[in-house]
N, C-alpha and C positions, 0 to 999 in steps of 0.2 A: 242656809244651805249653800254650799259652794257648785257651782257650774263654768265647768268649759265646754268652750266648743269644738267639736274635735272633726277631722275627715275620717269619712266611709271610703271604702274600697272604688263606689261608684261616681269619685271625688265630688262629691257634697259635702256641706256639713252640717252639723247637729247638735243640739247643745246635750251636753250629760251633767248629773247631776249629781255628784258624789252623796255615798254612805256613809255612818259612822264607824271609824276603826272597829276592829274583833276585837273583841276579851277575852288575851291569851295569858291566861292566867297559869304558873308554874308554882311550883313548888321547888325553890331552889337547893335546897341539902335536900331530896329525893333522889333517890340511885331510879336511872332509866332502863325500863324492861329491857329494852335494846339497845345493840352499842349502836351509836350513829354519828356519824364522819359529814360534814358538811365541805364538800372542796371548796375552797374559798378564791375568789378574784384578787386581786390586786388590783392598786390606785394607780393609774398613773399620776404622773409630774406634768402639768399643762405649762409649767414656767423653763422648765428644763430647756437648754438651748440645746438642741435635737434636732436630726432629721427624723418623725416619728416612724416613718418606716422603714428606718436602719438600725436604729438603733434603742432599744427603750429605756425609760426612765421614769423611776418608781418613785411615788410619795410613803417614805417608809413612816413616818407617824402616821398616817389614815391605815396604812395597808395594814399595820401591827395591830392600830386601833381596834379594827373589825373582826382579827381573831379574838380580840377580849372578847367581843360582844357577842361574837359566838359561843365563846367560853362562857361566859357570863349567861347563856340562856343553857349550859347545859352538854351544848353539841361537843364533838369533837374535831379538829382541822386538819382535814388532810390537803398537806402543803404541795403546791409546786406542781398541782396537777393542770388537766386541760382546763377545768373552767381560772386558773390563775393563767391563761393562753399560754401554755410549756406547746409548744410546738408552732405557733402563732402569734409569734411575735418577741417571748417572753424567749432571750438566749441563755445559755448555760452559764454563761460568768454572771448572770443578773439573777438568774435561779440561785447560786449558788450565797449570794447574796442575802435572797429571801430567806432561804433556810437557814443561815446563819442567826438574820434579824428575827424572826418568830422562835426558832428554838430559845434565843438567849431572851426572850421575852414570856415563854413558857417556866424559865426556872423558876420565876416569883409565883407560879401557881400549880404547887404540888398535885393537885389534879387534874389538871392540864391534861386532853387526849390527845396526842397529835403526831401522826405519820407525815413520810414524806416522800413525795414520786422520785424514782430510782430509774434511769432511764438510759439513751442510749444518743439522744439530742444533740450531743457535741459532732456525732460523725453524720456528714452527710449520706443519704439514700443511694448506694451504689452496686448495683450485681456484679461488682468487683471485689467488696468485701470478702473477709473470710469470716467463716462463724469463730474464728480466736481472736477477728477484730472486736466483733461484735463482749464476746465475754471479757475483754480489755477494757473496753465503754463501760458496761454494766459497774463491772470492779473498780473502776475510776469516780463512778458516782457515789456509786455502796462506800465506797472508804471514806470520801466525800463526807456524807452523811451518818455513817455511823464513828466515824472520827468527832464528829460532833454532838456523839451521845443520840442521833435519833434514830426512830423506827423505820422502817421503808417499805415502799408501796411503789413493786417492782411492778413502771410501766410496758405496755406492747411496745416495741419497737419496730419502727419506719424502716430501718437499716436492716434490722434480720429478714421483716418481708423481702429485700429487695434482692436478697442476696441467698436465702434460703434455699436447697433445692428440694428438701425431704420435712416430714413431721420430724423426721430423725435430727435434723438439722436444731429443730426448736428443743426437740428434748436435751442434745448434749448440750445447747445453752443455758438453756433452765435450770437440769442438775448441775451445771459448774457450780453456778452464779448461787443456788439455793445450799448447796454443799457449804459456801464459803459463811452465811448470814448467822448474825451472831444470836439473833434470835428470829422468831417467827413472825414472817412478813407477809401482806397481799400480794397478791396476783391481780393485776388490771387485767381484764379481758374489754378492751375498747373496741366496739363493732365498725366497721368501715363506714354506719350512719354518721356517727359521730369525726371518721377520721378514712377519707378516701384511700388514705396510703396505706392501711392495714387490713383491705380486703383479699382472704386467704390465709388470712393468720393462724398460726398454727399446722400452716404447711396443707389445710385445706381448704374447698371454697365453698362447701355444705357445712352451715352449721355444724349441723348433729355427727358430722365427720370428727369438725375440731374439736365439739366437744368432747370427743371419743379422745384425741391426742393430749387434751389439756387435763383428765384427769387420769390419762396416765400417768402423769409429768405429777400430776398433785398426788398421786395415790406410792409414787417412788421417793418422795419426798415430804411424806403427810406431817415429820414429825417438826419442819422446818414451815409449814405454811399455816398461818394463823387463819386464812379464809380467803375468798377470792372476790371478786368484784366483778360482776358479768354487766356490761353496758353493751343489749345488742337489743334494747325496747321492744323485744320479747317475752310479754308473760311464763306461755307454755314453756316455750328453752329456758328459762329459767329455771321454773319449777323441776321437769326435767332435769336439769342441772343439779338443783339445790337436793332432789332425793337419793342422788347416785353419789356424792360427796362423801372420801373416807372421812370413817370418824375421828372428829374432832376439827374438820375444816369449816371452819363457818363459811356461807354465801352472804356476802354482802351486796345486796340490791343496788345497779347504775343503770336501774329502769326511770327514767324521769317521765314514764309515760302509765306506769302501774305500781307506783312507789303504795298509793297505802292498801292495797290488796295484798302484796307480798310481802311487807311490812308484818301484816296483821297475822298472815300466814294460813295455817290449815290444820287439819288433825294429822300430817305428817310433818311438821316444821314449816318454819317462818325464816325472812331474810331478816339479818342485819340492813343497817343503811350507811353508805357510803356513796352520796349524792350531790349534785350543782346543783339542785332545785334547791335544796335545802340552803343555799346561800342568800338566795331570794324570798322564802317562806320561812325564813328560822324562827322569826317567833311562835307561828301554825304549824310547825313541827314540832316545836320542843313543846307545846302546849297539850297538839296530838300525843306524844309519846307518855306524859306525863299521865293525860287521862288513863291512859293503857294501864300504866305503873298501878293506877285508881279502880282499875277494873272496870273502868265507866266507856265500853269502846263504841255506848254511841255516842259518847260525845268525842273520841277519837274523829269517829268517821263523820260527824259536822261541821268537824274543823279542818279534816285535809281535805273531803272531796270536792267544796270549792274551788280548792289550790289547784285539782285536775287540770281545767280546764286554761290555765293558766298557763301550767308548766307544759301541756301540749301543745301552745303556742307558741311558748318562750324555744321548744325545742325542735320544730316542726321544721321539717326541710329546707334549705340545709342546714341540719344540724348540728353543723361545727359553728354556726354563728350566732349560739345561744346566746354566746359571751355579752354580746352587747343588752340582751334583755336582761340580762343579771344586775351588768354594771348601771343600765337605767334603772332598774328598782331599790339600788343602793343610791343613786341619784335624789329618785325621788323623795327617797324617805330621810335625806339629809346624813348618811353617810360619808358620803363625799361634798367638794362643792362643786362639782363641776363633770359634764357628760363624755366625760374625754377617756380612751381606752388605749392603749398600748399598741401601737404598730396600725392607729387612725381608724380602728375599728367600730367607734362606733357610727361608720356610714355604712355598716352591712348590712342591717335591716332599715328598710321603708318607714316612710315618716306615718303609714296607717299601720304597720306591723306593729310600730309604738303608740299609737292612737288605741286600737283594739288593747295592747295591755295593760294600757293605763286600768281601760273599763274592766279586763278581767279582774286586776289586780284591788281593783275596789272593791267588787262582788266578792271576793277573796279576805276581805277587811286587811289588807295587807297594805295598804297607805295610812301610817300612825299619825300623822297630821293632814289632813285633805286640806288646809288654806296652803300649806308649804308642798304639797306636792301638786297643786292646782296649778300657783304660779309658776315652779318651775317645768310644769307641762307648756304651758304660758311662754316660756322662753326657748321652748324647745321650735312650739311653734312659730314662733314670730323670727326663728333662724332661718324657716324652711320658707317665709314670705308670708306666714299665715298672722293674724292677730290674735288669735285664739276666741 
């Protein structure tokens, strides 16, 4: 059995003593009860000669690499979103990038799922804007991206909050931008937990206000919106949400805090998933959803409710700096070679933040090799001055 030794919050330490991986077992030519989007990170480049918080620099064979794998289990990629740091580090010329390199990496695989964030990233945050700068951005991305043959996954935008003065404001943007789309796309609804600069979005600052504005917006447009994406780690708003949706709008679940409750659904409907946990737990997702496909949903709920515990850490205040729990879990399990994130991020959680995941992440059986994610726990610590 392998053991580290790891720090407590109460800076001691203590040795753990890893588990044996889960048996996540799939059935690959199996169609999944639900559709499910996993946002995916990006690799950085540690050799790129860079300032890394000016400028980033992407390993595009690893980063292309990990959509297969995601593919390869099943999921779906939704490209270019927050958990790939699109607002945090990640600029529009090197997004634009991405989506070029992952779409042209999706031709070789006709079933390939994969959307891609449509946003507004290029213009700075200014109550100077006009709401016709703002649908100028949008349409600059969207052509962007559907010039390139893909889907889009129209994010919240930084810029409309800052400049907005009415819900009216969000609705003439919305229906421009949704008017123009060549087929039917998500809606991000990203909560201010996840992104401080879009507190009041929607032009209000009660939930159950906006979400009063945003299925206006979806119910004036229902025949252009494939489904929406609610990330506000609110069960009940959700569910709320997901029962008042015109027909034919799917909810796609960006709860990383009740993913397999709402997943699983109720006797009035269930979410889709469109998730960043699922970047880190993909093989106990696809294994989850699989069972479901099997009608086997307690062994669904064996295999995600682990992961809980996990992903409420990974996402736990502040919650824009998941990213670094993500891109360590692709660390550990030998995705990448190295702990390094885009714009130096991975010094935004504590070296016990990462101690505690290791352990949740084993109780999880989400470390497929424990000697390879042992050592490089091992090297993580011996950065921080520790020996492990």
């Amino acid at each position: 059995m392998t053991t580290v030794r790891l720090p407590n919050t109460d800076r001691t330490l203590s040795d753990y003593t890893l588990s044996a991986p889960g048996d996540f077992t799939i059935d690959r030519g199996a169609e999944l009860p639900r559709i499910a989007y996993s946002a995916a990170h990006v690799v950085a480049d540690p050799l790129a000669d860079v300032d890394p918080w000016l400028e980033p620099a992407l390993d595009w064979e690893a980063t292309v690499q990990y959509r297969h794998y995601l593919w390869d289990l099943g999921l779906g990629v939704a490209e270019a979103m927050d958990t790939a740091q699109r607002g945090m580090g990640l600029d529009w010329a090197t997004t634009q990038d991405l989506i070029r390199h992952v779409l042209d990496a999706a031709k070789d695989r006709p079933n390939a799922l994969i959307a891609s964030g449509c946003g507004t990233d290029h213009l700075d945050p200014d109550p100077n804007l006009t709401v016709d700068d703002i649908i100028r951005a949008y349409e600059e991305q969207m052509d962007f991206i559907e010039g390139l043959g893909g889907r889009l996954i129209i994010m919240a935008s930084r810029a409309l909050t800052a400049c907005a003065k009415s819900p009216d404001d969000y609705a003439r943007v919305y229906d421009r931008v949704l008017s123009q789309a060549r087929e039917p796309v998500m809606i991000h609804w990203l909560g201010e937990m996840f992104d401080p600069a879009l507190e009041g979005y929607w032009g209000r600052a009660d939930h159950y206000e906006a979400m009063d504005v945003c299925l206006g917006i979806l119910s004036n447009n229902a025949a252009k919106v494939d489904g929406v994406k609610v990330s506000l780690l609110d069960k009940e708003k959700e569910i709320v949400m997901r029962r008042r949706l015109p027909d034919g709008v799917r909810m796609y679940t960006g709860d990383d805090f009740n993913y397999p409750e709402l997943i699983a659904g109720d006797e009035e409907g269930y979410s889709h998933a469109l998730l960043g946990i699922f970047d880190a737990i993909a093989p106990a997702a696809s294994a989850a959803l699989h069972a479901m496909g099997r009608g086997d949903m307690t062994a669904y709920n064996q295999i995600l409710e682990p992961t809980v515990p996990l992903s409420r850490h990974m996402f736990k205040a502040p919650t824009r700096f998941y990213k670094t729990g993500v891109v360590f879990m692709a660390y550990l399990n030998g995705h990448q070679d190295h702990f390094i994130l885009v714009g130096g991020q991975e010094s935004c959680r504590s070296l016990t933040h990462l101690a505690e995941l290791f352990r949740l992440a084993d109780k999880a059986g989400l470390l497929r090799d424990p000697e390879m994610a042992a050592s490089r726990m091992n090297t993580v610590l011996k950065l921080h001055g520790l020996e492990g």
